[in-house]
C-alpha positions in Angstrom: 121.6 -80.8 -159.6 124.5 -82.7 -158.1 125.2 -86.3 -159.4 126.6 -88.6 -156.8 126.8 -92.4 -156.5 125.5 -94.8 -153.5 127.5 -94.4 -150.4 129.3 -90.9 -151.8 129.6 -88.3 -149.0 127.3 -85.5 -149.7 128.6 -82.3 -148.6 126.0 -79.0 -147.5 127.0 -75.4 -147.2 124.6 -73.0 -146.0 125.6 -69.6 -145.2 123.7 -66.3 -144.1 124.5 -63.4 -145.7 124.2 -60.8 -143.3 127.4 -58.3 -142.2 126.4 -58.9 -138.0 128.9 -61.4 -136.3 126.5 -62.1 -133.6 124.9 -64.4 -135.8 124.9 -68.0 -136.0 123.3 -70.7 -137.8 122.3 -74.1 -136.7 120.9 -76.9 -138.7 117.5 -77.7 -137.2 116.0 -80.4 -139.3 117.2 -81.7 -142.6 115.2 -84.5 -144.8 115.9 -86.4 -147.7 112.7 -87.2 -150.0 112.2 -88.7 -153.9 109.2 -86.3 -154.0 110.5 -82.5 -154.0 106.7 -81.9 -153.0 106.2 -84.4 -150.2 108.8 -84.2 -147.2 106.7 -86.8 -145.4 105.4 -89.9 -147.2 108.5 -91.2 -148.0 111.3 -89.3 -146.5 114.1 -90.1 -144.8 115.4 -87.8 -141.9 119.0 -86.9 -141.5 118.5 -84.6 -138.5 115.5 -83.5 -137.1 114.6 -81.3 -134.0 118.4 -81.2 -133.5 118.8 -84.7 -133.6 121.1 -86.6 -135.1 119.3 -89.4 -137.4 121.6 -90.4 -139.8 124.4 -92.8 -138.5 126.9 -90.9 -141.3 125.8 -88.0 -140.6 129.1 -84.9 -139.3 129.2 -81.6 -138.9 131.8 -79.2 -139.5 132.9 -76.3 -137.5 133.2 -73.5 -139.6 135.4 -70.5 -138.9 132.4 -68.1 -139.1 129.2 -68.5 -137.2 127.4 -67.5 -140.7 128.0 -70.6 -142.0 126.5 -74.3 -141.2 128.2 -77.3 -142.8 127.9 -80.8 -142.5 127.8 -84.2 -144.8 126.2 -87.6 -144.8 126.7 -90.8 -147.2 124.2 -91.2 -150.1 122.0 -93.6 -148.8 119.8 -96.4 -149.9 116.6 -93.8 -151.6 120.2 -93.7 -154.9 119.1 -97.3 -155.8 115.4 -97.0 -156.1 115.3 -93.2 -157.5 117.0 -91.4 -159.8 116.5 -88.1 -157.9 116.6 -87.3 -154.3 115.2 -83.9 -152.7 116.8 -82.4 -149.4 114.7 -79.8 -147.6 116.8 -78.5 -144.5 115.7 -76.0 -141.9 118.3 -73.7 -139.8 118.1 -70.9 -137.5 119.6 -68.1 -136.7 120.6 -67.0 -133.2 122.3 -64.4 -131.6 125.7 -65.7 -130.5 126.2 -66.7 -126.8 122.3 -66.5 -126.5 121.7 -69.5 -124.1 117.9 -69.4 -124.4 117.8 -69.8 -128.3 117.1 -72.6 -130.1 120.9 -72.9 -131.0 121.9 -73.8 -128.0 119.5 -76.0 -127.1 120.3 -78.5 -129.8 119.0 -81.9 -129.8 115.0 -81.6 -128.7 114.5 -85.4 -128.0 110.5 -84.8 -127.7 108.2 -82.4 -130.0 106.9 -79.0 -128.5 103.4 -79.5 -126.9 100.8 -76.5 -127.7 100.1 -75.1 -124.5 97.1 -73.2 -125.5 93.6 -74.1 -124.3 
């Protein structure tokens, strides 16, 4: 657990532990939810598909590409409930890979299924 007041920054470390420095991580999709069971009912995104949803939302450029960090204020969900879930999703990439999914980055529109 990590105790924060209403409009604290919220600072988020993940890091891939793996010895291959063609690796990088990028945040795909990270929600907030009072409900660490339900990520959809009442949830509130702070980046999803890429895409920046949170107004307070900045990432930081860490020296290694094994490591994703970023922060966002705690938001309005502190006032109504005691506890707030995040649930975040990242890839991995190969570095300078400029099909992957790291560098594509913000995917305005979902994926369609293209099968028949």
């Amino acid at each position: 657990p990590y105790s924060i007041d209403l409009n604290q920054d919220v600072y988020v470390q993940a890091s891939l532990h793996n010895s291959d420095q063609n690796l990088t991580l990028f945040v795909d999709t990270c929600v907030a939810s009072p409900d660490p069971r339900d990520f959809n009912t009442l949830a509130y995104d702070i980046i999803r598909n890429g895409c920046v949803r949170d107004p307070t939302y900045a990432t930081y450029q860490p020296p290694y590409g094994h490591f994703a960090r970023f922060k966002f204020n705690a938001f309005e969900f502190l006032s109504h409930h005691p506890l707030v879930y995040l649930q975040c999703e990242l890839v991995v990439c190969r570095l300078g890979d400029k099909s992957s999914r790291c560098h594509q980055g913000c995917l305005s529109r979902p994926k369609r299924d293209t099968t028949p």
